[in-house]
BAGU-635518 format. One record per atom (N, C-alpha, C): residue in one letter; chain; atom name; x, y, z. Coordinates in Angstrom, 3 decimals, padded with zeros to 6 digits. Layout:
<recs>
(A,A,CA,(X,Y,Z))
...
</recs>
This chain:
<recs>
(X,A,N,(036.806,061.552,-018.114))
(X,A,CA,(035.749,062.124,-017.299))
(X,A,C,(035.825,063.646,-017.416))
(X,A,N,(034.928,063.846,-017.927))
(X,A,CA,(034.527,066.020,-018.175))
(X,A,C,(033.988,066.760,-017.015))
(X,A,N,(034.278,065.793,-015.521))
(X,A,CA,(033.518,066.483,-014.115))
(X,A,C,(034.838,067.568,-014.113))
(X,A,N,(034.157,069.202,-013.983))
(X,A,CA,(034.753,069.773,-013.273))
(X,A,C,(034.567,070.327,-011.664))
(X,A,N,(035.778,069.810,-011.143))
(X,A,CA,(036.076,070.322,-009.572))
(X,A,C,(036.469,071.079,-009.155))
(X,A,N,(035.649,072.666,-008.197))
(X,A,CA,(036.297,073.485,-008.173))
(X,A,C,(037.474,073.645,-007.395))
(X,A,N,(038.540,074.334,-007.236))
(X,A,CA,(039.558,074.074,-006.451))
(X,A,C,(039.422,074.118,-004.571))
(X,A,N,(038.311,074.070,-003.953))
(X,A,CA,(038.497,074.106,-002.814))
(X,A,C,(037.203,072.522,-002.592))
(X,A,N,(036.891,072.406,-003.628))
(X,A,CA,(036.149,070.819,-003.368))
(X,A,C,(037.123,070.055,-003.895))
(X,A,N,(037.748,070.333,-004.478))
(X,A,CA,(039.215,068.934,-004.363))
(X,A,C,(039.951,069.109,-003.462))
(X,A,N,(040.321,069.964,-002.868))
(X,A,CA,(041.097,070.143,-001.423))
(X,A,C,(040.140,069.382,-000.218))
(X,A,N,(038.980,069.416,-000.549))
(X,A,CA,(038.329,068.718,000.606))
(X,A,C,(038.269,067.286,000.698))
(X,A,N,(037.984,067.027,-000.848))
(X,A,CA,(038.396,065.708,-001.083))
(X,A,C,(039.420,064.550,-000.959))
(X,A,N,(040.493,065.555,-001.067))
(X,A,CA,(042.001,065.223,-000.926))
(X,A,C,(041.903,065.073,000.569))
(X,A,N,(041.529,065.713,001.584))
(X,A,CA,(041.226,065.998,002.891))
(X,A,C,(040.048,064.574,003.138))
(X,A,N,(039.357,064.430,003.080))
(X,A,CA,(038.415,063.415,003.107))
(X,A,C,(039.234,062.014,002.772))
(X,A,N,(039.923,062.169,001.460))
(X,A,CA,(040.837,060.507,001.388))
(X,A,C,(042.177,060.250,002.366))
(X,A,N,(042.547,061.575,002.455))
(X,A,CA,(043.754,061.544,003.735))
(X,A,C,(042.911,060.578,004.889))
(X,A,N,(042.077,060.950,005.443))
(X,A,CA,(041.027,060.871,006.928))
(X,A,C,(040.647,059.424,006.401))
(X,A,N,(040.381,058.957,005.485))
(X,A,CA,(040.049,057.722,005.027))
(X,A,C,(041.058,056.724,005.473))
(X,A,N,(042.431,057.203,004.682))
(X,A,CA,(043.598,056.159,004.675))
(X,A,C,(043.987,056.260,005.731))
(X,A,N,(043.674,057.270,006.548))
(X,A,CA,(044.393,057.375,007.592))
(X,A,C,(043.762,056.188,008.563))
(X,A,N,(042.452,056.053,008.684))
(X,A,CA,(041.487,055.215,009.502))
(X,A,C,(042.050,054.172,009.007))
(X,A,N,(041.812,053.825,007.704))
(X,A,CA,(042.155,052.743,007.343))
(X,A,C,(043.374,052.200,008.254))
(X,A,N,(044.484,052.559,007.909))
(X,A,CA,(045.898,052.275,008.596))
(X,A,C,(045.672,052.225,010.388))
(X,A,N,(045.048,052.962,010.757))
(X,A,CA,(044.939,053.329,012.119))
(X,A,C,(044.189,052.565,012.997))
(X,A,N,(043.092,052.283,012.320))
(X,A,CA,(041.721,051.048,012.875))
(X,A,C,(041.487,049.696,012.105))
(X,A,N,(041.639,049.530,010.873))
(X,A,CA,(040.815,048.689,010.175))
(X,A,C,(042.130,047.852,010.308))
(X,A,N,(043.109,048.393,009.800))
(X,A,CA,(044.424,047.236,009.346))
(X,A,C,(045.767,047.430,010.417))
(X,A,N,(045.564,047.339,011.380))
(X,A,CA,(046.622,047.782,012.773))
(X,A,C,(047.566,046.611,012.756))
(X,A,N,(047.234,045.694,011.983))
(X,A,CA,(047.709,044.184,011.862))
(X,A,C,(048.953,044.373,010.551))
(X,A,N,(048.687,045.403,010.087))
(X,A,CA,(049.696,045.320,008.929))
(X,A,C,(051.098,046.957,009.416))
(X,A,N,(052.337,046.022,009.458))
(X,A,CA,(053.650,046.505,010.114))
(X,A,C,(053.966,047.496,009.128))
(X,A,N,(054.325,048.782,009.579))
(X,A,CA,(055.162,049.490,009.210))
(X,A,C,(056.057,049.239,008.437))
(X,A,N,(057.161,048.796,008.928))
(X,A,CA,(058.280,047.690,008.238))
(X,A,C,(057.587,047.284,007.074))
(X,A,N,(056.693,046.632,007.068))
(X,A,CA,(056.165,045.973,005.763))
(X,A,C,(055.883,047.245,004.727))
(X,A,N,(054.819,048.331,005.016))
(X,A,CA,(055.007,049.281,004.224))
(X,A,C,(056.030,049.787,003.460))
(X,A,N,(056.589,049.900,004.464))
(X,A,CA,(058.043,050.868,003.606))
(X,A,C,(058.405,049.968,002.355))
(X,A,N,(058.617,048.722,003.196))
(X,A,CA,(059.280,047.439,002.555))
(X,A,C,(059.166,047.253,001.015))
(X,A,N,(057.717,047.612,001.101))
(X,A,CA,(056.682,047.142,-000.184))
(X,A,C,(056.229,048.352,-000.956))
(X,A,N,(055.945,049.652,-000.285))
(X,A,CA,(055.488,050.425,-000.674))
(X,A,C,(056.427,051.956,-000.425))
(X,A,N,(057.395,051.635,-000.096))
(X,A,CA,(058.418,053.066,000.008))
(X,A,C,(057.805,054.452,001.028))
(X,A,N,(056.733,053.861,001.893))
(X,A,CA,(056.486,054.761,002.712))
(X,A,C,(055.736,053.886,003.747))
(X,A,N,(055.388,054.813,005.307))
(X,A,CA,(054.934,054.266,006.206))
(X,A,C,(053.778,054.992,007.149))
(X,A,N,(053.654,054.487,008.003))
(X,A,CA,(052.477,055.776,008.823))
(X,A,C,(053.213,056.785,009.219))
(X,A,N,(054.806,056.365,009.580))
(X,A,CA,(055.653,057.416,010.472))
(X,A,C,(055.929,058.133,008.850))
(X,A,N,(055.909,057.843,007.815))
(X,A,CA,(056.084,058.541,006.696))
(X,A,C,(054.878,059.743,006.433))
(X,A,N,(053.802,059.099,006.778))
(X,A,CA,(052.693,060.449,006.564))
(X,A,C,(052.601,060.989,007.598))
(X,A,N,(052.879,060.929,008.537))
(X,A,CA,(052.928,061.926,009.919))
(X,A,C,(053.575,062.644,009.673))
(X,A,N,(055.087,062.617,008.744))
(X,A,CA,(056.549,063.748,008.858))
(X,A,C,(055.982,064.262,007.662))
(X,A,N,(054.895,063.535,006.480))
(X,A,CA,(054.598,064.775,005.535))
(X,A,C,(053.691,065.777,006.561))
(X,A,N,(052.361,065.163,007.101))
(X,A,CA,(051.772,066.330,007.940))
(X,A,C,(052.499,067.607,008.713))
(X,A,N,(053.662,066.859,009.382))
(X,A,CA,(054.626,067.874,009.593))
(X,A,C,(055.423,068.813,008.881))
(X,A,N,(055.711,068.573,007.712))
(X,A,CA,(055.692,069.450,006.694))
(X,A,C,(055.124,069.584,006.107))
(X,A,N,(053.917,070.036,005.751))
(X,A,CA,(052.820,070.550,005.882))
(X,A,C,(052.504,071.610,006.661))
(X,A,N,(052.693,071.429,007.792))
(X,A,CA,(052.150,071.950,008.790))
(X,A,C,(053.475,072.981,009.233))
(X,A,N,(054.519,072.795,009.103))
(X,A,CA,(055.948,073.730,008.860))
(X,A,C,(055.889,074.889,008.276))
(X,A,N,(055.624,074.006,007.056))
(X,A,CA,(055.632,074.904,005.539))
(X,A,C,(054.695,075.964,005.349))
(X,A,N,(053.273,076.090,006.393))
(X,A,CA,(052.292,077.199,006.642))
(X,A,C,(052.741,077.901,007.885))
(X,A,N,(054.214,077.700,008.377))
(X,A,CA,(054.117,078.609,009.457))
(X,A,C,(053.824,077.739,011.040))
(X,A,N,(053.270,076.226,011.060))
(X,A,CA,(053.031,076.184,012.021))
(X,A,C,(053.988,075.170,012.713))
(X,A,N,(054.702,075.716,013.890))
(X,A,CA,(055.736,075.037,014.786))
(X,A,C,(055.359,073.474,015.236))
(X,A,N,(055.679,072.339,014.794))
(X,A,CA,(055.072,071.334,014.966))
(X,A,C,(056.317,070.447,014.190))
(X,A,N,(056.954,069.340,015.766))
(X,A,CA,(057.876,068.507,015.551))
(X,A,C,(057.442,066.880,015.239))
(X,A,N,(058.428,066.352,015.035))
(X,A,CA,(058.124,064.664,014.771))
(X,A,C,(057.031,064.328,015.728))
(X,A,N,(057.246,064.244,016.829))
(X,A,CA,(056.876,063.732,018.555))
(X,A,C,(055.279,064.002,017.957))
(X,A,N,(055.363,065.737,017.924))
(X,A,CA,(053.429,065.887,017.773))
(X,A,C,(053.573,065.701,016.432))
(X,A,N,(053.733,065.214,015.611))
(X,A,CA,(052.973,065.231,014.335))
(X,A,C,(052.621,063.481,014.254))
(X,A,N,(053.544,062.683,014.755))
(X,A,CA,(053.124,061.576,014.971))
(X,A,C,(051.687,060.845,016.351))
(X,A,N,(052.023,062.009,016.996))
(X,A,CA,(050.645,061.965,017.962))
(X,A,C,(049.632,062.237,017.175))
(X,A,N,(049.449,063.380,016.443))
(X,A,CA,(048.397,063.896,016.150))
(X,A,C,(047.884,062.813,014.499))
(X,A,N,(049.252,062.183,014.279))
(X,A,CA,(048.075,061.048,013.208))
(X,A,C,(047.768,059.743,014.224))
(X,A,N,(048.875,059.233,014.588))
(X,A,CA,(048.554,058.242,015.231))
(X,A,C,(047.306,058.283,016.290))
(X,A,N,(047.016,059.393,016.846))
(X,A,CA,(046.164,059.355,017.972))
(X,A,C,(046.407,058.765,019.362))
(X,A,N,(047.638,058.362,019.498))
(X,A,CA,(048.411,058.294,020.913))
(X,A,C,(050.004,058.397,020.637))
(X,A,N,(050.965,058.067,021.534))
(X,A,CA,(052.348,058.241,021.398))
(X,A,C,(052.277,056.878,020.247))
(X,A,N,(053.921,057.272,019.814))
(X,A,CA,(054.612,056.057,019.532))
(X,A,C,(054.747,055.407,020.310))
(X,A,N,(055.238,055.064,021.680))
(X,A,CA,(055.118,054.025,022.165))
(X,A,C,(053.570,053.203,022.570))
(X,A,N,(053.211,054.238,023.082))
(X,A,CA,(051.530,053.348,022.889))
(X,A,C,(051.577,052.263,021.798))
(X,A,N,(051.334,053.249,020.292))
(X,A,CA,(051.182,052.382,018.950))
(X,A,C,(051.882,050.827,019.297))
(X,A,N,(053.581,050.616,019.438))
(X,A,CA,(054.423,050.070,019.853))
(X,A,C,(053.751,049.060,020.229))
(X,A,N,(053.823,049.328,021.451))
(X,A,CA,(053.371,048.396,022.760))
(X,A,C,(052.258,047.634,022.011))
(X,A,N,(050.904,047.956,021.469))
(X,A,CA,(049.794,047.793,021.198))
(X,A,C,(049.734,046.830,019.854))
(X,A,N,(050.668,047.158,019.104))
(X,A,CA,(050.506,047.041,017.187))
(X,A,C,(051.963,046.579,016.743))
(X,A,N,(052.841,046.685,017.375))
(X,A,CA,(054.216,046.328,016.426))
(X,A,C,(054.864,045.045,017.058))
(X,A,N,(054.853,044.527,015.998))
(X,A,CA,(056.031,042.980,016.095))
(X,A,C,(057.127,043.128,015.955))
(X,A,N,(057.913,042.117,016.430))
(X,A,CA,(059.548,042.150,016.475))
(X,A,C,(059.763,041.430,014.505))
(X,A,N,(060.431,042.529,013.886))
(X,A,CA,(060.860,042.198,012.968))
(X,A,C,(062.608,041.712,012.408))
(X,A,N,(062.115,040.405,011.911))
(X,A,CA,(063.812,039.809,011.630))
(X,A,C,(064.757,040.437,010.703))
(X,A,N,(065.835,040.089,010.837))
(X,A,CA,(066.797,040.532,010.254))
(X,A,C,(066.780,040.408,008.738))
(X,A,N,(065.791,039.841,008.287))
(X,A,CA,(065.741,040.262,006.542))
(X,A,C,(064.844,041.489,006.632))
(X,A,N,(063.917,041.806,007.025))
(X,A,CA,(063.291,042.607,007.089))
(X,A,C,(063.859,043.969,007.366))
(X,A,N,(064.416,043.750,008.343))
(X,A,CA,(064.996,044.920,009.067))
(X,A,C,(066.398,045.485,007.970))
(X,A,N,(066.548,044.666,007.064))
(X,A,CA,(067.389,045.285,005.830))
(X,A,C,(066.879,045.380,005.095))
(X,A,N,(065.645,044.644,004.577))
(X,A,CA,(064.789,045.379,003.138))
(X,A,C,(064.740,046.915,003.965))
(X,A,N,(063.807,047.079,005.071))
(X,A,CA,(063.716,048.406,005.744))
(X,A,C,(065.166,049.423,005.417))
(X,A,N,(065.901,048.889,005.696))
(X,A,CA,(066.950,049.756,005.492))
(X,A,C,(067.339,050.451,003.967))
(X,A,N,(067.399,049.631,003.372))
(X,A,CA,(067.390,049.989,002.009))
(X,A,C,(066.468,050.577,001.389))
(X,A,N,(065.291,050.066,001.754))
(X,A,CA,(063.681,051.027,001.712))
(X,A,C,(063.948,052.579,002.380))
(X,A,N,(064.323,052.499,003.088))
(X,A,CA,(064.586,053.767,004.246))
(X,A,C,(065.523,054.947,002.906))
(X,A,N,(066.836,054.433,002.753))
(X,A,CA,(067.953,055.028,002.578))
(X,A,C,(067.211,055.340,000.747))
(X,A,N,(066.369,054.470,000.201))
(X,A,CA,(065.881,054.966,-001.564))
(X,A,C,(064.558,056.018,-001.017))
(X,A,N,(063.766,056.014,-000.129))
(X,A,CA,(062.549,056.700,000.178))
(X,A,C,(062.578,058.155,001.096))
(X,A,N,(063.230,057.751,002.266))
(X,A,CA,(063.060,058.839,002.883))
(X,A,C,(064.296,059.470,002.960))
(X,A,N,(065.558,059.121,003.218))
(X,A,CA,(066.900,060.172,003.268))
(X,A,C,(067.210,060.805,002.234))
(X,A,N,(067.378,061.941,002.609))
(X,A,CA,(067.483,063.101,001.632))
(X,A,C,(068.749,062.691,000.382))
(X,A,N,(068.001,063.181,-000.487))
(X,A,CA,(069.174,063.257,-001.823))
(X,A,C,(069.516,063.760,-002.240))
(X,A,N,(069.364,065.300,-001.669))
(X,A,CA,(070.223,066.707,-002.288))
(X,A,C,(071.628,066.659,-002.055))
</recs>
């Protein structure tokens, strides 16, 4: 494809599919677990909230786990919780772990 995009209409775009997936995850598919993400896909919603937060660091702006997960989720974690999350078994809860420890803990 020979479309050229100038650099602040792909930033919007990129911005537009964030707001997409984000709905997606947030409204359309509330039925599909965290746990399972990671599980399957090496990241989670609490995974794009801590990138927003760095993001949002990395320009200077003071903004911890607590609000960066409010501000995707659109209520607390426990809300989400209460509302959207199942009790997951003990196979799960070790794929998670191992998912956890290859995806998100640091490897420097």
């Amino acid at each position: 494809m020979d479309k050229q995009i100038d650099p602040q209409t792909e930033i919007e775009l990129q911005a537009a599919a964030f707001r997409r997936l984000q709905k997606h995850l947030m409204e359309d598919r509330t039925d599909v677990q965290n746990i399972d993400m990671m599980n399957l896909t090496g990241f989670c919603r609490n995974c794009l909230s801590r990138w927003y937060q760095e993001a949002a660091n990395e320009r200077g702006i003071a903004m911890d786990k607590v609000e960066a997960r409010e501000i995707y989720y659109g209520m607390t974690i426990d809300e989400w919780k209460a509302n959207y999350q199942t009790e997951a078994g003990p196979e799960k809860q070790a794929e998670f772990e191992a998912a956890f420890k290859e995806n998100v803990t640091d490897k420097s």
